[in-house]
Every structure is written in C-alpha cells, then in structure tokens.
C-alpha positions in Angstrom: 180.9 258.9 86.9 177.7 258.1 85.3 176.7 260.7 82.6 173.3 262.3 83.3 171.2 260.3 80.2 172.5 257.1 81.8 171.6 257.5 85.1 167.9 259.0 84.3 167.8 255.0 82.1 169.1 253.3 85.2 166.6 255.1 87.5 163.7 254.6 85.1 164.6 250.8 83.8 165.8 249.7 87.8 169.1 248.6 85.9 170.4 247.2 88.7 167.2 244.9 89.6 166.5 244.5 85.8 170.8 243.0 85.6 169.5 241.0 89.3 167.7 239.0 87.2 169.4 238.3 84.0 172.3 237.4 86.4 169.9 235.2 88.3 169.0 233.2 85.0 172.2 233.4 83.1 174.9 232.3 85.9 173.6 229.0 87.2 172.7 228.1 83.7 176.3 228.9 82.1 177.7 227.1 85.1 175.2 224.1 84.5 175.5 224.0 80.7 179.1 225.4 80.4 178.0 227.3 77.6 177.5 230.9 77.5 176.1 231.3 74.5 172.9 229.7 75.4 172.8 231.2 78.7 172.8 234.4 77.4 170.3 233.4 74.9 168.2 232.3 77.6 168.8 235.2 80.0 168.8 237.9 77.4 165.0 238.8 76.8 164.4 239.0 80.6 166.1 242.3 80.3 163.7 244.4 78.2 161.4 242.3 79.8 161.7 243.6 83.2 163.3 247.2 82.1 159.6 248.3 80.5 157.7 246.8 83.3 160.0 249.1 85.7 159.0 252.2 83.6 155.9 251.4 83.8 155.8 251.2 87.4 157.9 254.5 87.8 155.4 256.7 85.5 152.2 255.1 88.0 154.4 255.5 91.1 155.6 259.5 90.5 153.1 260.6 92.7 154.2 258.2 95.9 158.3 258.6 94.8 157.7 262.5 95.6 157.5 261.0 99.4 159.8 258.4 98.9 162.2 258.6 96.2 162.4 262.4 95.3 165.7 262.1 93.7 164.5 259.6 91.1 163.9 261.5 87.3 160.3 261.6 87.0 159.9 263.3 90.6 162.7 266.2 89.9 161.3 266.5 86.1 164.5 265.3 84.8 162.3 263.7 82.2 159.3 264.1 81.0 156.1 261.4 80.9 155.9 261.4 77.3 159.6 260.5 77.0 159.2 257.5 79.9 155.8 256.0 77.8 157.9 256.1 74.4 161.0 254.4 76.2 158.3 251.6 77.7 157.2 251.0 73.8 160.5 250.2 72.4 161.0 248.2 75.6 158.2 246.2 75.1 158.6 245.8 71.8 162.7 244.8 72.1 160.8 242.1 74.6 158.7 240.1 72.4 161.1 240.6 69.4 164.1 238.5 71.4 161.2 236.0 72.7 160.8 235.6 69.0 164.0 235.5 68.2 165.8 233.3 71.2 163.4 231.0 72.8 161.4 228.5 71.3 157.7 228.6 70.9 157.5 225.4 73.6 159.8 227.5 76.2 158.1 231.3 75.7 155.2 230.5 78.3 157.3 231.6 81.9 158.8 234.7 79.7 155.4 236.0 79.1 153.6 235.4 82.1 156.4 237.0 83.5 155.6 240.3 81.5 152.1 240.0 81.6 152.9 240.0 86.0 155.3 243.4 85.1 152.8 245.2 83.3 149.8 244.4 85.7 152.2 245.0 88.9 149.9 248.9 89.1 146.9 247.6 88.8 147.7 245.2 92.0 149.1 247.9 93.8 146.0 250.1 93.0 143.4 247.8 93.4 144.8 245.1 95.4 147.2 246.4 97.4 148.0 244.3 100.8 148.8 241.3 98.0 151.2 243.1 96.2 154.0 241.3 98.4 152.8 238.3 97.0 151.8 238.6 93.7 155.4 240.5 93.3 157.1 237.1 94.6 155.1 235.1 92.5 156.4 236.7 89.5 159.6 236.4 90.9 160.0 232.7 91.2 159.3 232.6 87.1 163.2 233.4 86.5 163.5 230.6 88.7 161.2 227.9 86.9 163.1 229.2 83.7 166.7 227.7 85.1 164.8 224.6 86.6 163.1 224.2 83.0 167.1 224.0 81.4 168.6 222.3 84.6 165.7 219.6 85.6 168.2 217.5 87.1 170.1 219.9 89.3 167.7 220.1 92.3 164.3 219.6 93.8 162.3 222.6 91.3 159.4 222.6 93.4 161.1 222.9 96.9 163.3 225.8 95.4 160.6 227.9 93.8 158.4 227.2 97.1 161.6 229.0 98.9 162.1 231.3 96.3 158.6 232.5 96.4 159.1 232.6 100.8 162.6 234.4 99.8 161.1 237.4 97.9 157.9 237.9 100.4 160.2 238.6 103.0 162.4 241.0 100.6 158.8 242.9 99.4 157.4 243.1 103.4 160.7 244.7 104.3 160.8 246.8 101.4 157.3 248.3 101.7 158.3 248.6 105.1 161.7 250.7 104.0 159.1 253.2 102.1 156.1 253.2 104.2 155.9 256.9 104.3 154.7 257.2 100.4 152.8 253.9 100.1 149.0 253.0 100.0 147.4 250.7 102.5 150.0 247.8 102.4 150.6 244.3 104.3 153.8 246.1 106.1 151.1 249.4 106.9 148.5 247.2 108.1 149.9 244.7 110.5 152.4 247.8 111.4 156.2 247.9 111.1 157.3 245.6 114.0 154.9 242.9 113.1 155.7 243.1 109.3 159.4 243.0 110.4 158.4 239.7 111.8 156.4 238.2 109.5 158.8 239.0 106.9 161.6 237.3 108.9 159.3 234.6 109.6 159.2 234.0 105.7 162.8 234.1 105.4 163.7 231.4 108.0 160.9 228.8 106.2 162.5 229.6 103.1 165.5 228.5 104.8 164.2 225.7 106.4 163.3 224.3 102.9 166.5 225.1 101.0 168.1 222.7 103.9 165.7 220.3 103.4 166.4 220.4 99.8 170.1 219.7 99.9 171.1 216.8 97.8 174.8 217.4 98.7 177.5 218.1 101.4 178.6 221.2 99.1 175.0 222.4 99.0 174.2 221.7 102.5 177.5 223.7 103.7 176.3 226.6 101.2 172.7 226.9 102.8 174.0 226.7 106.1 176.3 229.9 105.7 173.1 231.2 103.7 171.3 230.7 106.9 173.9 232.3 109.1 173.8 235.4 106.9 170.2 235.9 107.0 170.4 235.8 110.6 172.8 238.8 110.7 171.0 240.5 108.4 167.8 240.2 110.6 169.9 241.4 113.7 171.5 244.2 112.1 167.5 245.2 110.8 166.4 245.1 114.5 169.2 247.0 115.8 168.1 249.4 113.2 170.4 249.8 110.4 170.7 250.8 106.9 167.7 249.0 105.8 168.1 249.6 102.3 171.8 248.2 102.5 169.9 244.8 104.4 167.2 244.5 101.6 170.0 244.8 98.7 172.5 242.1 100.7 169.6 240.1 100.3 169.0 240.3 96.7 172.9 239.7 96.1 172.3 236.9 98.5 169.3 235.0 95.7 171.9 234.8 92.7 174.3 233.6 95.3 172.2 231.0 96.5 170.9 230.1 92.8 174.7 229.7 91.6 175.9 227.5 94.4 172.1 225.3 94.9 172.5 224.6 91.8 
C-alpha cells in the first residue's frame, strides 16, 4: 500500500498521466531505435515537465476539486499551498535542467512549448474556457511530434498528430463531461451532456477514420482495426452508462497502445 507522502505526490503531480506520457514517448522510440538509453533520454524531461504543470493546475483547481475531487490533498488539507508552490519550483527547475542536460539545443523547441501549454493550461480555463478541450489536445499531440521528430520514417507524422489531436478532444469532452458538476462554463456544459457525448464520439471515429487511412502496412492496418472495434465498445458501454472514468482511462491506455503498434 502506498505510504501517505507518496500518494499526496501522485495526487498532486497526476503520476499516473505524468508516466502516460513518458510511456507514450519512450516505448515506440525504444522499440524504433532498439536503444533504451536514448529513449529514456528523450522521454525523461517530459516527466518534471508535466509533473509541475499538474501542480500547478491542482493549486488553481482546489476550489472546483471541493465539488469534484474532494478526496484529492489540497481539498482535505492534506497539504498545504505553500508546500504544493515549492514542490512546482523544484519541478520546474528539474524541467529545464534535463532539457539542458539531454536534448540538444536543435530538438528543445516541442519540450518547451509543451511546458509553456502546462503552465498557461489556468489561464485557458479561466479565461477561455469552452477551448480548453482543444488547446489541452493541442498540447497533447507535442509528445507526439517528439517520436515523429526521432522516427520520421515510421509513418505519415502529419496524419497521426491530426488523429492524435481528434484522439485527445474526444478524451477532454468526455472528461469535462465526467466532472461537470465542479466546472466553469465548458464545451461539454454548453452544448449539454448528450450532445458533448456525441461530439466527442464524433471526434474519436475521425480520428479513426485517419489512423486507417494512414496505414502503410497489413500489421498496422489489423492494429487500427481492433483499435476501432475497441472504441466502439467503449462508446456503447458510455451510453449504456457506465463507469465513465474507467471508459476515459481505457482510452488513454488505448494512445500508448496505438503509438507502440502505428509505429
């Protein structure tokens, strides 16, 4: 069992989305490259990266987690707000120390853009807040442009980040719509939670259509189809109303799944 101090940093860090996408980065390139070392050198800063822009977002969110996540830390007062700013600093700082350290000058653009999108994530949601899905998916496709940047060869970049980028609106709309209690005025609260459902959905079958499209292989066409099929059971089981936030997590196992075998 996790010890309290570690599960008050996986709460405030989103370990498990932060891991998401150092697995996203590092497996397809090890399995490309057949080197680990480099994957991991390539992978690694995304972690801090992504760990201080989840603080971040959990010390501007503590009001809205009250509604929907009380159990997090900052809700219960398991930790203070001056403990979660310091623990952003040496995140941030650990960030641009391994960009310094493991990626070359020419390769450090997507790696800060990327943490420039993390820390301005509140202000969106603040100011901007029905584009949030996309900005959020925007950002998301960077991890991807990272592996197409190492692998150019592998597959069509631009068709995959174009599905990426469909892939992760459709995760954000049914996400907002999972915590639509807490939340400001967002795409899912607007077009309401039926028609969100849908346009979510709808994003998730073009971003299947163009991973098909994309194919270049028998072994990649068979892997997209059984994508495909999976996405369609998860949007039957989300109709027929079940654990959503099982669905939206199935979904985010399904990206690395569909990185590692694309590619």
């Amino acid at each position: 069992m996790a010890t309290p101090a570690l599960r008050v940093f996986a709460f405030l860090t989103r370990l498990d989305t932060s891991l998401f996408v150092f697995v996203s980065v590092f497996a397809p390139i090890y399995l490309g490259l057949g080197s680990a070392e480099t994957a991991a050198r390539i992978a690694l800063p995304l972690l801090p990266i992504c760990m201080c822009g989840f603080v971040l977002n959990n010390l501007h969110d503590v009001e809205k987690d009250r509604a929907n996540h009380p159990e997090r830390p900052l809700p219960r007062e398991e930790v203070t707000g001056a403990f979660s700013a310091g623990l952003f600093l040496v995140l941030l700082a650990a960030g641009l120390v391994s960009l310094k350290l493991l990626i070359p000058a020419e390769n450090v653009f997507p790696y800060v853009l990327l943490l420039v999108a993390m820390i301005a994530y509140n202000h969106v949601v603040a100011y901007l807040t029905p584009l949030k899905n996309f900005v959020v998916a925007a950002a998301g496709v960077l991890p991807v442009a990272i592996v197409a940047s190492e692998l150019p060869a592998r597959f069509n970049a631009p068709q995959l980040m174009l599905a990426t980028f469909l892939f992760l609106v459709c995760i954000e709309i049914l996400s907002d719509i999972r915590d639509i209690r807490g939340d400001g005025p967002t795409l899912a609260k607007q077009l309401g939670v039926t028609s969100a459902a849908r346009v979510a959905f709808a994003a998730l079958a073009l971003s299947d259509a163009l991973l098909l499209f994309a194919a270049k292989s028998p072994l990649q066409l068979g892997a997209t189809l059984t994508f495909v099929a999976l996405d369609a059971i998860v949007a039957w089981f989300w109709f027929r109303g079940s654990d959503k936030r099982l669905l939206t997590r199935a979904l985010r196992v399904q990206a690395v799944a569909s990185l590692v075998y694309l590619i």
